[in-house]
MIKOLMI-979496 format. One line per 2 residues: their letters; for each residue x, y, z of N, C-alpha, C, O. Coordinates in nm, 4 decimals. Layout:
N
A = X,Y,Z,X,Y,Z,X,Y,Z,X,Y,Z ~ ...
***
This chain:
122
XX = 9.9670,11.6435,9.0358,10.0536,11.5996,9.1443,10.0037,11.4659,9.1976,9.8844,11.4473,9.2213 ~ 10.1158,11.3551,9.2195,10.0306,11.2539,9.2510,10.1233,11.2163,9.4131,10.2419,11.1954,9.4385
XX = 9.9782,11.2227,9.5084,9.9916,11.2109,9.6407,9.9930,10.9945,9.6702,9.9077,10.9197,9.6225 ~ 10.0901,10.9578,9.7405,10.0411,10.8328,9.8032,10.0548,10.8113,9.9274,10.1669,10.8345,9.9727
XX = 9.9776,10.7747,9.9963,9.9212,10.7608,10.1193,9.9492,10.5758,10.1920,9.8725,10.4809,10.1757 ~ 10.0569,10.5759,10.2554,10.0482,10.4555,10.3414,9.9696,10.4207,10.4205,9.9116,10.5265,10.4451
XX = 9.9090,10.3207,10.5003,9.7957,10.2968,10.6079,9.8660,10.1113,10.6698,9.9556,10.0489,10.6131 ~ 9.8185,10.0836,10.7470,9.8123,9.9404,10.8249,9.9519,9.8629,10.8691,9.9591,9.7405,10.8798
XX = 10.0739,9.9646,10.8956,10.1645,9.9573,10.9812,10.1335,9.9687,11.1304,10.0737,10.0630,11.1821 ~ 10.1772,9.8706,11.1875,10.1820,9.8430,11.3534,10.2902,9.7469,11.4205,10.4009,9.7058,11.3856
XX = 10.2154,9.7307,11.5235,10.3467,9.6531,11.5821,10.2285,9.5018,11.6158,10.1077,9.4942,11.6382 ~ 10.3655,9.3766,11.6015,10.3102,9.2389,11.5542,10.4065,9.1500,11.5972,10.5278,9.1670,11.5848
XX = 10.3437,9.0404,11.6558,10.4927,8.9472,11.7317,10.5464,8.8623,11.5289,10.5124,8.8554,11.4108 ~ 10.6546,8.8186,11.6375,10.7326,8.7431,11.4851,10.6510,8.5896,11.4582,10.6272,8.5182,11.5556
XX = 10.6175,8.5536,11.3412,10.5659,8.4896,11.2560,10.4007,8.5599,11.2583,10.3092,8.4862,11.2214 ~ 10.3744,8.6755,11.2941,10.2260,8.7344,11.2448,10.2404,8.7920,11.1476,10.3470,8.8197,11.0927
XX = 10.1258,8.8188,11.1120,10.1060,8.9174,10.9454,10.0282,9.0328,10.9809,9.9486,9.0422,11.0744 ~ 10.0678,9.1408,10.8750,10.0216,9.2646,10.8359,10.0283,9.3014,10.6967,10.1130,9.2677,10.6140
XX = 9.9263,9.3759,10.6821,9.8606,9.4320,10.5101,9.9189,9.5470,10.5140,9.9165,9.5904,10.6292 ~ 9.9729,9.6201,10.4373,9.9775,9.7438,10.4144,9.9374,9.8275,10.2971,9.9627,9.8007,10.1797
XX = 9.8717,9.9328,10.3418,9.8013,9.9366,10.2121,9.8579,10.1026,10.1624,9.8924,10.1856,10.2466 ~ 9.8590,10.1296,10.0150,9.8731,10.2512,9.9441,9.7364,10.3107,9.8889,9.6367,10.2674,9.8311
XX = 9.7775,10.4168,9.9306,9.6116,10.4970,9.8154,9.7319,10.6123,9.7151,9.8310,10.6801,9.7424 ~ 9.6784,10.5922,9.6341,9.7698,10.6944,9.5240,9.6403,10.8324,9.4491,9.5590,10.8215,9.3573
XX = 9.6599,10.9012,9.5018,9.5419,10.9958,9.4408,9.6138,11.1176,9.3056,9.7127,11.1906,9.3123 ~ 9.5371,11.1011,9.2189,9.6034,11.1577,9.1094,9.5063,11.1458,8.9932,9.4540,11.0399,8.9586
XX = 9.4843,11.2812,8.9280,9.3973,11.2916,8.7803,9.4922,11.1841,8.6718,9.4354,11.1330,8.5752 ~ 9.6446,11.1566,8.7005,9.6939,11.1534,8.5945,9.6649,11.0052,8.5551,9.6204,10.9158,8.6269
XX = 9.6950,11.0015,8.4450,9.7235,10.8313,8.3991,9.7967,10.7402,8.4857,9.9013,10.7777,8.5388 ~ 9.7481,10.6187,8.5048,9.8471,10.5056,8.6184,9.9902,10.5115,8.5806,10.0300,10.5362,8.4668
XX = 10.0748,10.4842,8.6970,10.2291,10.4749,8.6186,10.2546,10.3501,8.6039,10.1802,10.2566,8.6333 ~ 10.3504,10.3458,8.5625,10.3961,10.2370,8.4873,10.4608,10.1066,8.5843,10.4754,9.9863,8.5624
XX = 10.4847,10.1776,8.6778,10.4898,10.0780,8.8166,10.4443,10.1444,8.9857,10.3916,10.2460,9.0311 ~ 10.4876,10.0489,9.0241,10.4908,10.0950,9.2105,10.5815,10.0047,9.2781,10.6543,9.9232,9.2214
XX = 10.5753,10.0186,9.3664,10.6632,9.9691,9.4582,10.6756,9.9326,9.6010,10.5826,9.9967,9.6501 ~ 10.7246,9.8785,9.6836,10.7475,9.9177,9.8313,10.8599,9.8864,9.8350,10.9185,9.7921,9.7817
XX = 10.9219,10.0297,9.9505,11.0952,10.0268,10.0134,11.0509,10.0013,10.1549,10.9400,10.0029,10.2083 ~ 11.1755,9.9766,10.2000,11.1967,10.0020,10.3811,11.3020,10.0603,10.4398,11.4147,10.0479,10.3920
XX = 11.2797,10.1255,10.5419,11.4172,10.1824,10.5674,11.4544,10.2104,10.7242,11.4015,10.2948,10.7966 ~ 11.5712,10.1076,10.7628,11.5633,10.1278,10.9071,11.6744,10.2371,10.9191,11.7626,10.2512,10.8345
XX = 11.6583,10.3362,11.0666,11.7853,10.4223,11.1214,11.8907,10.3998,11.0879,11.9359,10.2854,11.0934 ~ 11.9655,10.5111,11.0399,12.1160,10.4551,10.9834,12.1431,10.4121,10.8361,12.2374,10.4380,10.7613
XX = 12.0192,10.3309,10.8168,12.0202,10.2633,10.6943,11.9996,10.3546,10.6051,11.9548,10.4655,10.6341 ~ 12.0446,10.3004,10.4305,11.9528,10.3540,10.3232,11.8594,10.2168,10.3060,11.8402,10.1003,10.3408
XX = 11.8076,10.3570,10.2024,11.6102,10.2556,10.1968,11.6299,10.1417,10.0800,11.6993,10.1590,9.9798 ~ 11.5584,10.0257,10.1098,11.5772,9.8869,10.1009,11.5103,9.8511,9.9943,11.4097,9.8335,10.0631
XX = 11.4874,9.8340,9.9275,11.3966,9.7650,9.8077,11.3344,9.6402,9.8544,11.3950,9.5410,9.8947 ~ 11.2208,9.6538,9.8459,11.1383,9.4888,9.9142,11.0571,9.4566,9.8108,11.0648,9.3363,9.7858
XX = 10.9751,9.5216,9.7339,10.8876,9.4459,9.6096,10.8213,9.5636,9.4979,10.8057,9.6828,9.5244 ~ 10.7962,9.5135,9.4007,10.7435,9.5841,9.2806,10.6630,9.5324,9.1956,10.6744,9.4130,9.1679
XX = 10.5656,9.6108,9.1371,10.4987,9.5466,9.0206,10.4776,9.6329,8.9104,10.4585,9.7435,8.9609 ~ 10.4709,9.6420,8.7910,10.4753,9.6238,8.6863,10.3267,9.6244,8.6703,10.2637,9.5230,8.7002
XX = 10.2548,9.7509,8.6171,10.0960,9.8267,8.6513,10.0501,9.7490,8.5018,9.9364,9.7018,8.5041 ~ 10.1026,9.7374,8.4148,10.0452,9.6794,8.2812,9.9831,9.5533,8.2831,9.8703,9.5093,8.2608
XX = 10.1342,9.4927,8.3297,10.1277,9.3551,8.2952,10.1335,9.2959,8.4463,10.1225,9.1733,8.4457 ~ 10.1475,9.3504,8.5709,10.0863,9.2439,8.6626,10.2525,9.2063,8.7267,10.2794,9.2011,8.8467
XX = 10.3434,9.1846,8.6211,10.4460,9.1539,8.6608,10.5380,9.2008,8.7898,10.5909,9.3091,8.8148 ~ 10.5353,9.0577,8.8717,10.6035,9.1402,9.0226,10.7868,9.0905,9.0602,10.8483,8.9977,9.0076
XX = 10.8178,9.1500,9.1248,10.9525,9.1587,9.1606,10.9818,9.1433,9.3176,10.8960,9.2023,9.3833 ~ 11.0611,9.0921,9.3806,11.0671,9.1149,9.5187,11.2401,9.0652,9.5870,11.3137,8.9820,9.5342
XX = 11.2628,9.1245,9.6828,11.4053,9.1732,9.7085,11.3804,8.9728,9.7834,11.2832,8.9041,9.8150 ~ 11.5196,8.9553,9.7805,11.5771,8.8044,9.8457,11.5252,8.7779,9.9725,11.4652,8.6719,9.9903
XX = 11.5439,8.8856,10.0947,11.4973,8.8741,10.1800,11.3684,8.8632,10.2073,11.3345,8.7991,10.3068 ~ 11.2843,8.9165,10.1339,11.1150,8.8858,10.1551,11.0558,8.7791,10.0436,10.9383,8.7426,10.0422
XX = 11.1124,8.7546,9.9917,11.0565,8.6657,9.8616,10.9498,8.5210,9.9050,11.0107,8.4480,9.9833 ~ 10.8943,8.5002,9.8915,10.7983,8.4139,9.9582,10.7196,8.3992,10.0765,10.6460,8.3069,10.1113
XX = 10.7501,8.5130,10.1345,10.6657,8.5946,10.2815,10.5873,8.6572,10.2454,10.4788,8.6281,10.2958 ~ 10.5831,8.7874,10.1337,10.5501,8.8937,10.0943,10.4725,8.8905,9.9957,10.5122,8.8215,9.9018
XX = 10.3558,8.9514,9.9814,10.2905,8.9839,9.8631,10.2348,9.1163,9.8206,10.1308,9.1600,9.8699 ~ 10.3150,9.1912,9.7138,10.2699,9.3019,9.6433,10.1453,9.2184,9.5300,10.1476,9.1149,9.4634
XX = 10.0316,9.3411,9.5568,9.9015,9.3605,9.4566,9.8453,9.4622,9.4362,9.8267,9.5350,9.5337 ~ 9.8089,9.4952,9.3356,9.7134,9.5889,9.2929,9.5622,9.6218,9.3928,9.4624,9.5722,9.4451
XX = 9.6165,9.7078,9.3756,9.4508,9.8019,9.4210,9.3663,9.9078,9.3471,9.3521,10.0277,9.3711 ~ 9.3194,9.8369,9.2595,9.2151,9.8521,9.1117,9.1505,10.0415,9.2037,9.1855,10.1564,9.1765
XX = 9.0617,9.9949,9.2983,8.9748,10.0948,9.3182,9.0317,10.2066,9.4120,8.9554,10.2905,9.4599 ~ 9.1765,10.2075,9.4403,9.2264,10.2980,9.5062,9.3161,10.3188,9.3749,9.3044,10.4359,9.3387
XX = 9.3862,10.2589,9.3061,9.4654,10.2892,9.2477,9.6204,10.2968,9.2998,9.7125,10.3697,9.2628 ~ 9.6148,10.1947,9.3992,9.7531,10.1523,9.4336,9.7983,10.0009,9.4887,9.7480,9.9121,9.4198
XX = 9.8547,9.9683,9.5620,9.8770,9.8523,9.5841,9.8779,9.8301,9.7174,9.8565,9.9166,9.8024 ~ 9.9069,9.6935,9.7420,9.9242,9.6230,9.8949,9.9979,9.5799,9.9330,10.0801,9.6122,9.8473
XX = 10.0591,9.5156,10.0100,10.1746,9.4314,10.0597,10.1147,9.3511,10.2159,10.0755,9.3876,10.3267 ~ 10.1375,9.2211,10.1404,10.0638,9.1378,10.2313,10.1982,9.0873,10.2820,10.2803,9.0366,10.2056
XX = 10.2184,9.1020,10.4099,10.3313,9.0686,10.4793,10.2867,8.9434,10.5919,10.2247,8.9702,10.6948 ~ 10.3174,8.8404,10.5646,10.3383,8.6759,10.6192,10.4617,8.6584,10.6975,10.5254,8.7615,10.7187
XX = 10.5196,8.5196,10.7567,10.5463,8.5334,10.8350,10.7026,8.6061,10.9264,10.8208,8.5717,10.9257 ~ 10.6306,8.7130,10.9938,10.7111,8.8447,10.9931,10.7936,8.8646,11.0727,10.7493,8.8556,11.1872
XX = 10.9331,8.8965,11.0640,11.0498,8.8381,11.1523,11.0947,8.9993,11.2355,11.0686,9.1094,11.1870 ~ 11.1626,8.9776,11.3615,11.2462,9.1513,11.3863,11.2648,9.1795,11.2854,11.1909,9.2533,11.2202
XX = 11.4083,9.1085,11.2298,11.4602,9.1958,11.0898,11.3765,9.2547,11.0083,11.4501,9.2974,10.9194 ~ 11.2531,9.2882,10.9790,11.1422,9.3112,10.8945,11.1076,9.5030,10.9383,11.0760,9.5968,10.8651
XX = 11.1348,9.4945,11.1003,11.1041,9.6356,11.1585,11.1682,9.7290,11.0630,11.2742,9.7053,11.0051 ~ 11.1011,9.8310,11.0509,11.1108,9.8982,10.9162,11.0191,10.0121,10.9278,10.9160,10.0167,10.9948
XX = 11.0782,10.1176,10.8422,10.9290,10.2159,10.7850,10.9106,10.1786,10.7011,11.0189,10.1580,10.6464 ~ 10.8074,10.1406,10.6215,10.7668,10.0988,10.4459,10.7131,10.2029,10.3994,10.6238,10.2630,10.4592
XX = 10.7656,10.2417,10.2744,10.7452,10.3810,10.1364,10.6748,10.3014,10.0674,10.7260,10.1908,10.0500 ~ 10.5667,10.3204,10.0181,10.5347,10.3427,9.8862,10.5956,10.4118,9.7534,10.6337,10.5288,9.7535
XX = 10.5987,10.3634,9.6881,10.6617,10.4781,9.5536,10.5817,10.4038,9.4263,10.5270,10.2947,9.4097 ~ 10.6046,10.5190,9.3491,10.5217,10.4935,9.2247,10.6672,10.5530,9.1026,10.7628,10.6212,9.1398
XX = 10.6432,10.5017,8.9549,10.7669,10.5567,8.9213,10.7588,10.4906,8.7646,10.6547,10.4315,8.7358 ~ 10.8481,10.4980,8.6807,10.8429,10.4427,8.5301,10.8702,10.3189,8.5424,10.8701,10.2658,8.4313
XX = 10.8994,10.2301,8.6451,10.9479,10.0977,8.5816,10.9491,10.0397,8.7238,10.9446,10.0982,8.8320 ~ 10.9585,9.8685,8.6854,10.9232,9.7910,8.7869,11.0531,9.7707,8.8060,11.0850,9.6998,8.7107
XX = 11.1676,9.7935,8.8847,11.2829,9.7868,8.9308,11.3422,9.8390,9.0551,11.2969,9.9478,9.0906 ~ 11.4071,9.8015,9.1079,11.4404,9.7901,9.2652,11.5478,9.9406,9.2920,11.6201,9.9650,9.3886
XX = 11.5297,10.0016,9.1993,11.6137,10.1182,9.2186,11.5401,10.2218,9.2521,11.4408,10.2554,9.1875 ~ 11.5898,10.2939,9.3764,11.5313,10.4022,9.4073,11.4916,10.5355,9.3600,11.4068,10.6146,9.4015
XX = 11.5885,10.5407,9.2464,11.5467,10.6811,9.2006,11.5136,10.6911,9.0757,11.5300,10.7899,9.0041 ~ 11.4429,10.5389,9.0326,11.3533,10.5066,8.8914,11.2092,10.5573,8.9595,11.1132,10.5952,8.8923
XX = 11.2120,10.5511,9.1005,11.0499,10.5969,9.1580,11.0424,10.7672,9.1741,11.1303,10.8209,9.2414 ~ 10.9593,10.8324,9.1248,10.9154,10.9380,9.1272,10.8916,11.0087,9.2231,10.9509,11.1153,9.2400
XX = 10.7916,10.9592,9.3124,10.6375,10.9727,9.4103,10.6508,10.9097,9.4714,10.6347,10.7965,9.4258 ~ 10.7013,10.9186,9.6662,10.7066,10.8808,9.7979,10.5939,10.8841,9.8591,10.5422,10.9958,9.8628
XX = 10.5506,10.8193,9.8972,10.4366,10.8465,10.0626,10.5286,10.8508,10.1686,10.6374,10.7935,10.1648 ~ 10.4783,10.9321,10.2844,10.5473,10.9232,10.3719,10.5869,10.7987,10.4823,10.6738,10.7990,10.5695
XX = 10.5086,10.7132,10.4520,10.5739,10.5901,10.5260,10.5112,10.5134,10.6208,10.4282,10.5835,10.6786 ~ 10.5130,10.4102,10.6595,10.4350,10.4123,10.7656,10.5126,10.2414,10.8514,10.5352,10.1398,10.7857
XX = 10.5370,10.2536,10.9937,10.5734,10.2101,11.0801,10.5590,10.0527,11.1298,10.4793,10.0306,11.2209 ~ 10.6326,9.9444,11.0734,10.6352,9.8236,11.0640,10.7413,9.7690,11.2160,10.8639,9.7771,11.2240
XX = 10.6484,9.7168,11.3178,10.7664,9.7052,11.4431,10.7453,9.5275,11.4539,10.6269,9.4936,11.4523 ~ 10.8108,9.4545,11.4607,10.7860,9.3039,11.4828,10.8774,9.2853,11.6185,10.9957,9.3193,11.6229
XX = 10.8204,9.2385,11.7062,10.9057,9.2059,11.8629,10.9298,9.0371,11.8048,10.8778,8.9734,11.7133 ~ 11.0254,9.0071,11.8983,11.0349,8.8898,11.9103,10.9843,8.8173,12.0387,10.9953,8.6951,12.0489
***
């Protein structure tokens, strides 16, 4: 069973940054990707970035594309999301997911963490 664990959601004025980090605990072999979603009230959940566990290769939704940075986390075995400069629109829960493929579709991901709480004031 593979558990992932969100951490370093808070609340942050607009143009600050926050890390967020995944721990993925699991005997099994790495998957083949990961991910981060977001998902505000009302909403369905958002696709914001991905990578591609082989080859490194990353992906990231229009709206965050040059703010945002998904990376690997070798010794946890999951990834990060380095979030730059961070707007309201950004307030969000952020998922982790893990899953067969580096693609922005939700139900190519397997394995949810429960989330964790991204608030940006203006």
């Amino acid at each position: 069973q593979v558990q992932l664990v969100e951490s370093g959601g808070g609340l942050v004025q607009a143009g600050g940054s926050l890390r967020l980090s995944c721990t993925r605990s699991t005997r099994t072999s790495s998957p083949y990707a990961m991910a981060w979603f977001r998902q505000t009230p009302g909403q369905e959940r958002e696709f914001v970035a991905s990578i591609e566990w082989s080859s490194g290769t990353r992906s990231y939704s229009n709206s965050v594309r040059g703010r945002f940075t998904i990376s690997k986390d070798i010794a946890k075995n999951g990834v990060y999301l380095q979030m730059n400069g961070l707007e309201p629109e950004d307030t969000a829960v952020y998922y982790c997911a893990a899953g067969r493929g580096s693609t922005p579709i939700e139900s190519d991901y397997y394995y949810w963490g429960q989330g964790t709480q991204v608030t940006v004031s203006s």
